[in-house]
N, CA, C and O of each residue as an XYZ file, in Angstrom:
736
protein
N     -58.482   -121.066     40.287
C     -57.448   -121.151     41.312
C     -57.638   -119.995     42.298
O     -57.423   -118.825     41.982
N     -58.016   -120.348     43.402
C     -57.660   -119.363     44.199
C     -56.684   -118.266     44.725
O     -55.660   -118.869     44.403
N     -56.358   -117.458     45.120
C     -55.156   -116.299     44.674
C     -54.360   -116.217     46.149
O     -53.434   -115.461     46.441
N     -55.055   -117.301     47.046
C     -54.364   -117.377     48.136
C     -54.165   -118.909     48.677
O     -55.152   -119.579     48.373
N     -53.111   -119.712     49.440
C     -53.101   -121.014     49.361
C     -52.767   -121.154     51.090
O     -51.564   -121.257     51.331
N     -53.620   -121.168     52.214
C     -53.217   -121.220     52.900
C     -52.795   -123.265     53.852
O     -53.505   -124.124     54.376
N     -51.593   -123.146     53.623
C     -51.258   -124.362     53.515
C     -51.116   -125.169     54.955
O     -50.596   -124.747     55.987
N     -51.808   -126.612     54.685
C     -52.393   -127.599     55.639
C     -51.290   -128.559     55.620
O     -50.692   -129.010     54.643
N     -51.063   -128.880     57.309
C     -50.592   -129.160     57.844
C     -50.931   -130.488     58.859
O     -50.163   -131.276     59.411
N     -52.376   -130.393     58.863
C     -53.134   -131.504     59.483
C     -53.250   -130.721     60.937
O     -53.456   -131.456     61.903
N     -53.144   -129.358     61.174
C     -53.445   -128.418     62.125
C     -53.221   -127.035     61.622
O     -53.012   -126.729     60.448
N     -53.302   -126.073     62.852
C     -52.956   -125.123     62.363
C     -54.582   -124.139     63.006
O     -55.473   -124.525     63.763
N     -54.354   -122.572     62.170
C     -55.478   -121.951     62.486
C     -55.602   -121.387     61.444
O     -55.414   -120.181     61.283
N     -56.139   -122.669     60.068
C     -56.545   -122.785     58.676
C     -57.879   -121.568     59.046
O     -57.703   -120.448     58.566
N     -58.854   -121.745     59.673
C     -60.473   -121.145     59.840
C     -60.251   -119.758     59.853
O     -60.664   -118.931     59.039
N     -59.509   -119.565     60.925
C     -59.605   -118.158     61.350
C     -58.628   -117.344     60.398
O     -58.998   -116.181     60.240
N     -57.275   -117.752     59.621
C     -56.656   -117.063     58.047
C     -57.664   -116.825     57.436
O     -58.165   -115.709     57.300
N     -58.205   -118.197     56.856
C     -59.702   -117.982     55.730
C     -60.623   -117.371     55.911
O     -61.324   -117.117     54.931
N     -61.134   -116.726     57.620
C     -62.299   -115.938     57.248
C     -61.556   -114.432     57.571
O     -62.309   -113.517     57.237
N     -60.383   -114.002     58.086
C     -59.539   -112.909     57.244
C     -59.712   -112.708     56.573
O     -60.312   -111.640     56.452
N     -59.361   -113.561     55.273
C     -58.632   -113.426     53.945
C     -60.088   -113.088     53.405
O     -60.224   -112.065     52.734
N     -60.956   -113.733     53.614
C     -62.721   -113.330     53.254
C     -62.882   -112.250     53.268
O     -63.321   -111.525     52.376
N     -62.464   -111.947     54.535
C     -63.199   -110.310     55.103
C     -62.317   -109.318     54.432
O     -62.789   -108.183     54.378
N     -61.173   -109.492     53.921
C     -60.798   -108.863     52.937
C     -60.404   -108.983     51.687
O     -59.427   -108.521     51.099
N     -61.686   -109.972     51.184
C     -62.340   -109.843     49.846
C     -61.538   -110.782     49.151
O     -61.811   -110.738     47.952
N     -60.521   -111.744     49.459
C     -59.809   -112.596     48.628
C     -60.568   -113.896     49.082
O     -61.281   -114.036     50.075
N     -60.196   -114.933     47.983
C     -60.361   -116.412     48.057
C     -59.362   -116.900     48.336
O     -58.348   -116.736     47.657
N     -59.405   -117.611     49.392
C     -58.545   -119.209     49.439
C     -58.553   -120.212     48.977
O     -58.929   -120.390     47.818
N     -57.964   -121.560     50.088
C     -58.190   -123.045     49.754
C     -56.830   -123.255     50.995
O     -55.859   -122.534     51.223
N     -57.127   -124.123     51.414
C     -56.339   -124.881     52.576
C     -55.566   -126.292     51.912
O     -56.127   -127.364     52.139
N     -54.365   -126.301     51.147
C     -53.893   -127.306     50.563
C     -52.575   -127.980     51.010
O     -51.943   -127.096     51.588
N     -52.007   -128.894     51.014
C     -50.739   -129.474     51.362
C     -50.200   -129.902     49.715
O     -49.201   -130.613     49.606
N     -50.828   -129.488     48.661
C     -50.549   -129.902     47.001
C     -49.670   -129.293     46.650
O     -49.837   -128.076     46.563
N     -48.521   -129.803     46.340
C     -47.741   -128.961     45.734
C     -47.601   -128.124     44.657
O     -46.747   -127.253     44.496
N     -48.641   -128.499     43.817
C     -48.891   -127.668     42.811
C     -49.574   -126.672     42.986
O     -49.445   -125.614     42.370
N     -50.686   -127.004     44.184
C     -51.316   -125.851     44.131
C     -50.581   -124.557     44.976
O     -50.856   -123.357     44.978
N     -49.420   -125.408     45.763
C     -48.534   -124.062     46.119
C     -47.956   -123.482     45.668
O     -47.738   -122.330     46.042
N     -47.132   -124.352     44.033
C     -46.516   -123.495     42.865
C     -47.401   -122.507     42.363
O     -46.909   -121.486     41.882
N     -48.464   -122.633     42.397
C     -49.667   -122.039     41.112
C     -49.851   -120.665     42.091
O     -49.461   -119.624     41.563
N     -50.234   -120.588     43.043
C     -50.559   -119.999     43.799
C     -50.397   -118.613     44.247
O     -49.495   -118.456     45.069
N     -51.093   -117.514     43.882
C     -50.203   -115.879     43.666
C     -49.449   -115.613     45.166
O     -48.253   -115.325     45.185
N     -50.240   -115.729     46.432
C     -49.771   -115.857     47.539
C     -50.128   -117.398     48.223
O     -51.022   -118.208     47.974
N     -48.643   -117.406     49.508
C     -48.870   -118.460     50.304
C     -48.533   -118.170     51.565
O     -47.577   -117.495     51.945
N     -49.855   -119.031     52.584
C     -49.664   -118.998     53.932
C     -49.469   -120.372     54.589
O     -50.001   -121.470     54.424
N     -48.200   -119.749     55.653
C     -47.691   -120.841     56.120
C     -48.471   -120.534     58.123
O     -48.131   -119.818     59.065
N     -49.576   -121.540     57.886
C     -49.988   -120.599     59.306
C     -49.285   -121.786     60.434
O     -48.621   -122.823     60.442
N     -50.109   -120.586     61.547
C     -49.565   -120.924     62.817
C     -50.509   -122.104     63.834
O     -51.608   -122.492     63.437
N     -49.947   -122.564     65.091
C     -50.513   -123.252     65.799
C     -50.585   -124.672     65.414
O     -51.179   -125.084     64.417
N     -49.751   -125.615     66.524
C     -49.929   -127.138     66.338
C     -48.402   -127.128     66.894
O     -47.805   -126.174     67.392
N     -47.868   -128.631     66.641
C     -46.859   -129.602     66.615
C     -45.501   -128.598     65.953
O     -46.043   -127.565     65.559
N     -44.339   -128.531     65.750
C     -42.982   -128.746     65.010
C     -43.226   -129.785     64.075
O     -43.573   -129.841     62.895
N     -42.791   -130.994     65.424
C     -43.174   -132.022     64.416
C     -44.212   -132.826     63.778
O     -43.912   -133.725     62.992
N     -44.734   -132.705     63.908
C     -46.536   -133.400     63.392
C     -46.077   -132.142     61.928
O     -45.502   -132.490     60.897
N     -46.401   -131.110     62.163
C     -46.188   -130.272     61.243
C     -45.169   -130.652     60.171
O     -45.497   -130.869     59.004
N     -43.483   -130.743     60.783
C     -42.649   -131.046     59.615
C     -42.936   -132.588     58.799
O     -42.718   -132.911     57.631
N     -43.337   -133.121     59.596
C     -43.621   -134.885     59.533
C     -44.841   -134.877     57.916
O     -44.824   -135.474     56.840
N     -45.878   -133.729     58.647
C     -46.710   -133.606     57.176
C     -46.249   -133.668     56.184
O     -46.144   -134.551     55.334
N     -45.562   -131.412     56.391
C     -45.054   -131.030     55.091
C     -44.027   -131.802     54.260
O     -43.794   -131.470     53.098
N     -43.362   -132.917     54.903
C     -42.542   -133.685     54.334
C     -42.870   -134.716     53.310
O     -42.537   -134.998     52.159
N     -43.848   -135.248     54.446
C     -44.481   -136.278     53.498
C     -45.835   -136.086     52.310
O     -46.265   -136.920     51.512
N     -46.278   -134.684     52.552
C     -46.968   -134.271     51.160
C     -46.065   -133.695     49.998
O     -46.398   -133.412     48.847
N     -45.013   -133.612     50.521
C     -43.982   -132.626     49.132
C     -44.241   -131.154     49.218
O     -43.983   -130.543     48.181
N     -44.646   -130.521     50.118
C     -44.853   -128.919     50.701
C     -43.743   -128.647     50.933
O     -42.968   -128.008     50.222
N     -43.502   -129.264     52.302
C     -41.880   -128.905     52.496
C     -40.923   -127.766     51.334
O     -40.414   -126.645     51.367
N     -41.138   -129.136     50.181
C     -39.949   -129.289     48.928
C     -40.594   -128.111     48.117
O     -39.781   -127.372     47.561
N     -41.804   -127.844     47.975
C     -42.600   -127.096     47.645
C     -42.430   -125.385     47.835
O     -42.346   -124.474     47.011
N     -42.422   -125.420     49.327
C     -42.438   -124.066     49.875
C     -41.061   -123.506     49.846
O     -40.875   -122.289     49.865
N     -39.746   -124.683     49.786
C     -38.389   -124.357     49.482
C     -38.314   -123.969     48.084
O     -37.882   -122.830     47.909
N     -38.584   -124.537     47.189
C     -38.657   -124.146     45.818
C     -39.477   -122.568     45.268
O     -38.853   -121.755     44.587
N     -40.766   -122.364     45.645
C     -41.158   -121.229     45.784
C     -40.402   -119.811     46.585
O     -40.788   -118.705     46.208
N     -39.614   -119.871     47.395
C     -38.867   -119.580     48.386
C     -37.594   -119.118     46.993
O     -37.312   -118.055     46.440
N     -37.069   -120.623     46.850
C     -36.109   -119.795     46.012
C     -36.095   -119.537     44.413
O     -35.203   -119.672     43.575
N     -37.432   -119.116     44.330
C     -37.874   -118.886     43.011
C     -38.326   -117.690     42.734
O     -38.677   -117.295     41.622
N     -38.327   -116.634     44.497
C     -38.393   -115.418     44.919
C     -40.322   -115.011     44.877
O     -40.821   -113.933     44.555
N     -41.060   -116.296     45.322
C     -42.314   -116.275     45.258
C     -42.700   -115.730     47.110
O     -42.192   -116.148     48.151
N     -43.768   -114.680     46.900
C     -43.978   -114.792     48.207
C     -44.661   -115.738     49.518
O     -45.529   -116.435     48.991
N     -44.619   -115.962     50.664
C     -44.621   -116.156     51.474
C     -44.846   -115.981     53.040
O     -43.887   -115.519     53.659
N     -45.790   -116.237     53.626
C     -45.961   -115.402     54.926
C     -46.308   -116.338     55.728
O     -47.261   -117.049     55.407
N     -45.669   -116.543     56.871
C     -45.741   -117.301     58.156
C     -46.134   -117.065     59.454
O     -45.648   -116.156     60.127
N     -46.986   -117.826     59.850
C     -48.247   -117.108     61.220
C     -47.585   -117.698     62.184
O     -48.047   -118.808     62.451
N     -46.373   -117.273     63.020
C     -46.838   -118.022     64.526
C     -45.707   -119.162     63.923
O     -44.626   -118.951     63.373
N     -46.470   -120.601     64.286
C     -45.435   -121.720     64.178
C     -44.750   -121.918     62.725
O     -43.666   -122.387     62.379
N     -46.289   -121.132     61.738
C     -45.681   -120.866     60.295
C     -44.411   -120.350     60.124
O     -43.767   -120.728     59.146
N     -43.890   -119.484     60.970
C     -42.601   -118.858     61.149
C     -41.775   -119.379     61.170
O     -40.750   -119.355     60.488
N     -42.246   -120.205     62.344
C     -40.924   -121.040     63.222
C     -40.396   -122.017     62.385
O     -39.197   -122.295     62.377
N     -41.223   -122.548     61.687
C     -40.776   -123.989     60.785
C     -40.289   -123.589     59.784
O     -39.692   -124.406     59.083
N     -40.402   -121.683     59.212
C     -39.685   -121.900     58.164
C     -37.884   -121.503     58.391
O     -37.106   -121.154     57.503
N     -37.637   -121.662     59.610
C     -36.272   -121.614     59.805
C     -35.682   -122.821     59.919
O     -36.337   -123.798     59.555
N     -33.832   -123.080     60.640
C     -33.746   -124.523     60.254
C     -33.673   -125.649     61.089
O     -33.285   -126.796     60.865
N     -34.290   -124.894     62.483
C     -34.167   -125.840     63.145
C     -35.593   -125.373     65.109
O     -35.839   -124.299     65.658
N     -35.885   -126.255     65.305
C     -36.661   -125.808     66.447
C     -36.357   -126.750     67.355
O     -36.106   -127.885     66.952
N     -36.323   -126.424     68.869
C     -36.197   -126.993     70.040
C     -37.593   -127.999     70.596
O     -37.512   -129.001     71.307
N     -38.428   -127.586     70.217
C     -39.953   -128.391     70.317
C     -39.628   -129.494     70.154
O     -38.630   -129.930     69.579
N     -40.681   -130.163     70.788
C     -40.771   -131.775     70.613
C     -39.796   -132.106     70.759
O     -39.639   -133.224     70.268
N     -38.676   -131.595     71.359
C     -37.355   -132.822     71.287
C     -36.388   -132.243     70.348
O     -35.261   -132.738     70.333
N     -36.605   -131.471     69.725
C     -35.790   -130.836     68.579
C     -36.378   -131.452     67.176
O     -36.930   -132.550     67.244
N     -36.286   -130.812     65.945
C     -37.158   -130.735     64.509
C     -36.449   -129.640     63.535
O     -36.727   -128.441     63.560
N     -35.705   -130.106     62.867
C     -35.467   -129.838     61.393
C     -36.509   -128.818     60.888
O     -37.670   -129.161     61.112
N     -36.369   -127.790     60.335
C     -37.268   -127.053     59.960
C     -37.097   -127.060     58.484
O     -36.078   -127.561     58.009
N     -38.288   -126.388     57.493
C     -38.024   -125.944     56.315
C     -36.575   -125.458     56.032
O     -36.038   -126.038     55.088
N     -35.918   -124.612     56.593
C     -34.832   -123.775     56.660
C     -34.505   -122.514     55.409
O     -33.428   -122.227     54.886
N     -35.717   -121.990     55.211
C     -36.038   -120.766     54.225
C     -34.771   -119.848     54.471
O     -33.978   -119.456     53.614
N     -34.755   -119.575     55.915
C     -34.012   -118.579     56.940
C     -33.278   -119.058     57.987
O     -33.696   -119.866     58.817
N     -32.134   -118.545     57.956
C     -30.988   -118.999     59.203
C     -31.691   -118.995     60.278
O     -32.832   -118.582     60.073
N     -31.445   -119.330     61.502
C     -31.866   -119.730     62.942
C     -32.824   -120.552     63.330
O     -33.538   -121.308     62.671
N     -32.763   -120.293     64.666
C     -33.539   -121.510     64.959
C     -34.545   -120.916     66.217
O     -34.783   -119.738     66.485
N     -34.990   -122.012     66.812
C     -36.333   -121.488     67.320
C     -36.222   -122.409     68.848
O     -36.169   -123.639     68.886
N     -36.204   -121.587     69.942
C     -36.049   -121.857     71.744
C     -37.175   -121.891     72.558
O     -37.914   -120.918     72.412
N     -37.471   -122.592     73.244
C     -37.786   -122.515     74.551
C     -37.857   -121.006     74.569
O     -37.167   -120.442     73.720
N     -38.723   -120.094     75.561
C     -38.456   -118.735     76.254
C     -38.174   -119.204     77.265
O     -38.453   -120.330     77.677
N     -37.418   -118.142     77.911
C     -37.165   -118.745     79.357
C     -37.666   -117.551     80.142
O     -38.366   -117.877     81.101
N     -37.506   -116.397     79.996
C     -37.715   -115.115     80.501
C     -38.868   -114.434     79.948
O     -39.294   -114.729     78.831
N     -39.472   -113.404     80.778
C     -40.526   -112.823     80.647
C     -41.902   -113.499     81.008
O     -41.836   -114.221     82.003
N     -43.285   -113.402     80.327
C     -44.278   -114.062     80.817
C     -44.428   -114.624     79.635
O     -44.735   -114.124     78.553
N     -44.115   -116.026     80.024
C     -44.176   -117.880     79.105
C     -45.486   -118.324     80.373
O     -45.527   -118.243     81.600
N     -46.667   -118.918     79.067
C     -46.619   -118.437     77.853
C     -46.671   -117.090     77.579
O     -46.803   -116.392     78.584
N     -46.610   -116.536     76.573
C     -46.808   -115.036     76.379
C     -48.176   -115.163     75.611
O     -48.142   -116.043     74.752
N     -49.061   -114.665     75.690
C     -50.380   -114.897     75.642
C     -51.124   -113.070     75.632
O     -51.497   -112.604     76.708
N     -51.205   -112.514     74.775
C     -52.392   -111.224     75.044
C     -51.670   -110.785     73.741
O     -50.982   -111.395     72.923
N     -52.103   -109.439     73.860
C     -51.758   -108.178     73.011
C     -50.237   -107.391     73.206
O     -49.788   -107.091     74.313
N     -49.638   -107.158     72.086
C     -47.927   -106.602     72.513
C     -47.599   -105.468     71.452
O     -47.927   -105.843     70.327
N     -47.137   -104.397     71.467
C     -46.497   -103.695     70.589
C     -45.353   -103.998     70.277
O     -44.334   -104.316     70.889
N     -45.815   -103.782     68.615
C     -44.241   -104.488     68.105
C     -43.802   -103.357     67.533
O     -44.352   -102.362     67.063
N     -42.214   -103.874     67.730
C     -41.287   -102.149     67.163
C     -40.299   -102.649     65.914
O     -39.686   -103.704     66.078
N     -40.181   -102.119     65.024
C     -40.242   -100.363     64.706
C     -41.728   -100.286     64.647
O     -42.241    -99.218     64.982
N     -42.613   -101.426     64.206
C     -43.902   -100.985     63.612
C     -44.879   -100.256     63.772
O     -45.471    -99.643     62.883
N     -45.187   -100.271     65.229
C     -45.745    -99.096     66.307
C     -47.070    -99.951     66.752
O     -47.724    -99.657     67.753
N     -47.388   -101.056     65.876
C     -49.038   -101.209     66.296
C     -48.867   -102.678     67.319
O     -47.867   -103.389     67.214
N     -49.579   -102.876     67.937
C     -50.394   -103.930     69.102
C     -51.014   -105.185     68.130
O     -51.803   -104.965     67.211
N     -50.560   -106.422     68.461
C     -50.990   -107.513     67.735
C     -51.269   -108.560     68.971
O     -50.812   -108.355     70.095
N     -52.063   -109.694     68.643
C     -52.059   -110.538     69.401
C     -51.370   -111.866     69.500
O     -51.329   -112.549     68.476
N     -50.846   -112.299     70.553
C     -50.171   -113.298     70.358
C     -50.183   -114.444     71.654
O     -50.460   -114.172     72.822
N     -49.770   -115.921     71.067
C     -50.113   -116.766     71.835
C     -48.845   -117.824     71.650
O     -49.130   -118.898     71.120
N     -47.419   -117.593     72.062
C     -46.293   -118.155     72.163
C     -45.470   -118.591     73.423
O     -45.302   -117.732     74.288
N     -44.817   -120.134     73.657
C     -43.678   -119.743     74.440
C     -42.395   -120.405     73.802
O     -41.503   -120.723     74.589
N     -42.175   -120.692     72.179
C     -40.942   -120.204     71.596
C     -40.954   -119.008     71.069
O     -41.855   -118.184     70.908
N     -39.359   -119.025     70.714
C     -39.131   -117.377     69.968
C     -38.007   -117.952     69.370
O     -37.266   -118.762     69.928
N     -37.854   -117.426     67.956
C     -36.999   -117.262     67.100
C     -35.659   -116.444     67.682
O     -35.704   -115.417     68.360
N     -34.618   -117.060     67.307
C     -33.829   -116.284     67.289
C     -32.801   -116.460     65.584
O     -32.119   -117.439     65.282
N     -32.961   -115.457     64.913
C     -32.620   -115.503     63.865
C     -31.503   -113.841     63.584
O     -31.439   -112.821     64.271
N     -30.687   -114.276     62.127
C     -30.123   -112.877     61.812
C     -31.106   -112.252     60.955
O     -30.927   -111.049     60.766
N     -32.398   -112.946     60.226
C     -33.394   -112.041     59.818
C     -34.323   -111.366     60.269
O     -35.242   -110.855     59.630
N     -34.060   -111.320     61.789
C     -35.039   -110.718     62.342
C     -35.405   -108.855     62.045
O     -34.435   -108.098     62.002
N     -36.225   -108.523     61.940
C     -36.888   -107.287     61.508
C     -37.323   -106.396     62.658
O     -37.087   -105.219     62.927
N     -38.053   -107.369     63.259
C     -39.166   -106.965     64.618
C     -38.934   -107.300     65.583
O     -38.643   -108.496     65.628
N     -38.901   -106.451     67.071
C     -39.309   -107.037     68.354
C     -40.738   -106.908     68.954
O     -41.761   -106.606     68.340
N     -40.615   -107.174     70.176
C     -41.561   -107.195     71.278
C     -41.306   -107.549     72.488
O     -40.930   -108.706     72.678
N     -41.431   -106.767     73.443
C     -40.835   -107.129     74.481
C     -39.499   -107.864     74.830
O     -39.438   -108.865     75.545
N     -38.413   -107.227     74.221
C     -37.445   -107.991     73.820
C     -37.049   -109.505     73.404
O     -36.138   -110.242     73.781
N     -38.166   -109.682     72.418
C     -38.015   -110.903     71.752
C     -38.421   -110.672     70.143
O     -39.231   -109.832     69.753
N     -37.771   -111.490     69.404
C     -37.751   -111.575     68.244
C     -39.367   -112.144     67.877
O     -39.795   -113.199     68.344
N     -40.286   -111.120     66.827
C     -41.356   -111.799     65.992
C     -41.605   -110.934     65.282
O     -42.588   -110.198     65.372
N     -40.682   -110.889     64.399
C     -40.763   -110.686     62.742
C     -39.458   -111.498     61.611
O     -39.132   -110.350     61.312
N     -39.003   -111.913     61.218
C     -38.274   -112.256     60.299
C     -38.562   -112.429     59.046
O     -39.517   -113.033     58.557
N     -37.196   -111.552     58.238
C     -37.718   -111.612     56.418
C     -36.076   -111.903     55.980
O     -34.925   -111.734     56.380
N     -36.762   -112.393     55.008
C     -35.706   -112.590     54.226
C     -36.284   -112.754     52.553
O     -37.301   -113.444     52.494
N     -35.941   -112.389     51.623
C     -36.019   -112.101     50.297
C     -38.401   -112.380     50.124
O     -39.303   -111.572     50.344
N     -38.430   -113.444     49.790
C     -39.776   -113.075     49.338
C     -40.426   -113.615     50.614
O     -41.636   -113.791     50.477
N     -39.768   -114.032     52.238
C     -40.664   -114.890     52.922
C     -40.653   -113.879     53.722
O     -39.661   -113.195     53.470
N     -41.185   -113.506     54.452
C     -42.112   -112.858     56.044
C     -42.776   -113.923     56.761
O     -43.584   -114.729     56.301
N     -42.308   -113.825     58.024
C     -42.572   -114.513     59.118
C     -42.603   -113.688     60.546
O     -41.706   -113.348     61.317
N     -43.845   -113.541     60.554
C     -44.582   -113.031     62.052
C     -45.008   -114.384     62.873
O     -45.540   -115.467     62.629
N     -44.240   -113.399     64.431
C     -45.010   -114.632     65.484
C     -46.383   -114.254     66.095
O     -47.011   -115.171     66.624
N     -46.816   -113.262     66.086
C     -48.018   -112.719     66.338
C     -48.970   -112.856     65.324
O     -48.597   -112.488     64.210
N     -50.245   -113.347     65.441
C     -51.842   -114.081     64.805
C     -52.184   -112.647     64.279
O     -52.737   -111.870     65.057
N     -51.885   -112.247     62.996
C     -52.639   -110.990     62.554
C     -54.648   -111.514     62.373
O     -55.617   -110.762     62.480
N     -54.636   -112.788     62.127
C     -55.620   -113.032     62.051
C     -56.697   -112.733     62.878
O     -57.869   -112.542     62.555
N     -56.037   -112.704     64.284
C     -57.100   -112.727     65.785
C     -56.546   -111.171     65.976
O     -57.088   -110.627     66.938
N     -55.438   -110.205     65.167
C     -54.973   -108.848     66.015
C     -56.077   -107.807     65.500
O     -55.547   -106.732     65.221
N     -57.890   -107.827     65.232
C     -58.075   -106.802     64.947
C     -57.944   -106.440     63.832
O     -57.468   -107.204     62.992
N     -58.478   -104.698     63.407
C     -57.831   -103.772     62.182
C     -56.102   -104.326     61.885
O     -55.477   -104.764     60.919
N     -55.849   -104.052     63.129
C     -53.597   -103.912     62.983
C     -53.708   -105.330     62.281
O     -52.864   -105.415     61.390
N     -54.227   -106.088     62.364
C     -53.832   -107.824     61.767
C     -54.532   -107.391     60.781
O     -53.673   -107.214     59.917
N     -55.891   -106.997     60.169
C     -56.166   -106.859     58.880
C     -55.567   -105.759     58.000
O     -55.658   -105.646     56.777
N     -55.126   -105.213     58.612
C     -54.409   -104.034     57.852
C     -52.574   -104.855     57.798
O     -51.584   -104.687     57.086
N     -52.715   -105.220     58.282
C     -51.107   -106.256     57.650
C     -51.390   -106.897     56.895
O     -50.914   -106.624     55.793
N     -52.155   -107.914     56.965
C     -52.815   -108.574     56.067
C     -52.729   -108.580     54.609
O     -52.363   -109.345     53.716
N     -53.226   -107.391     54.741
C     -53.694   -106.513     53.130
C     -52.272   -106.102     52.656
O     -51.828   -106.477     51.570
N     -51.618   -105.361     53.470
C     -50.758   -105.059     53.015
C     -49.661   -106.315     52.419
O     -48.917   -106.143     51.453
N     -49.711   -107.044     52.878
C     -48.902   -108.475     52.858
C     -49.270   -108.924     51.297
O     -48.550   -109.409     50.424
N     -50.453   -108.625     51.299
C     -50.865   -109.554     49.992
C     -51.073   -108.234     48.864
O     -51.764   -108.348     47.852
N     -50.397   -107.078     49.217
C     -51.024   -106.475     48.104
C     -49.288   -106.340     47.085
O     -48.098   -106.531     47.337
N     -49.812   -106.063     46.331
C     -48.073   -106.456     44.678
C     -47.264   -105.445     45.478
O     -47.453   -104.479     46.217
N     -45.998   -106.346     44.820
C     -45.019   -105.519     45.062
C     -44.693   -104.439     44.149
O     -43.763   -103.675     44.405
């Protein structure tokens, strides 16, 4: 079993997690199985694609039900980007979409600032520069993190959800990374 499960969606930016997670020495597998998300020491909920194409999947593979159960079984969890967004309970995309709902709020349109938001941003308290490629934003009460006065971080008990691609941010994305996956 692999010690990381970064979970498929029928999109996403499955390639670029997995050769991360490589470069710092762990194994994956890209699964929508629910078992293999129970089994699984860590799970990634990545980013990029659809709301709905996305929820439409996780629904109909049993992930969804999967990643809620792990969730409240106090298993960890980490969400890239749209991975984030879906695990709250609701998103404006596509028309509006039901989310996982791990975490209170929901997920908007930006209206302000530069949409898309697209480059490199310092996020606070954290201090470091990540890259990112969004024009929703969370607005949640778990939020942790800003950036440019917008919400992209949210936690709540074992899930973390970043809107910024640690995958594409460099050291600062591999050094989260690691840290993300290393025991509590």
């Amino acid at each position: 079993m692999s010690d990381v499960v970064v979970v498929d969606y029928g999109a996403g930016n499955t390639r670029s997690v997995r050769a991360a997670l490589t470069h710092l020495g762990r194994t994956s597998v890209v699964s929508s199985d629910p078992t293999a998300i129970a089994a699984s020491d860590y799970v990634i909920l990545p980013g990029v694609g659809s709301a709905r194409s996305a929820m439409e999947h996780l629904e109909a593979t049993g992930a969804a039900t999967a990643l809620r159960e792990r969730f409240n079984a106090g298993r960890r969890i980490l969400g890239i980007c749209l991975g984030m967004q879906l695990a709250l309970e609701h998103s404006d995309e596509d028309g509006g979409v039901d989310g996982i709902g791990l975490l209170e709020g929901s997920v908007t349109l930006m209206t302000e600032g530069r949409v898309p938001r697209l480059g490199w941003a310092n996020v606070e308290p954290w201090g470091d520069a990540y890259y990112f490629a969004h024009s929703f934003a969370a607005q949640s009460p778990d939020g942790v993190a800003t950036s440019e006065g917008v919400t992209v971080a949210v936690e709540r008990d074992a899930f973390l959800g970043v809107q910024f691609h640690p995958e594409k941010s460099g050291s600062a994305g591999l050094n989260f990374l690691e840290r993300c996956l290393s025991p509590v």
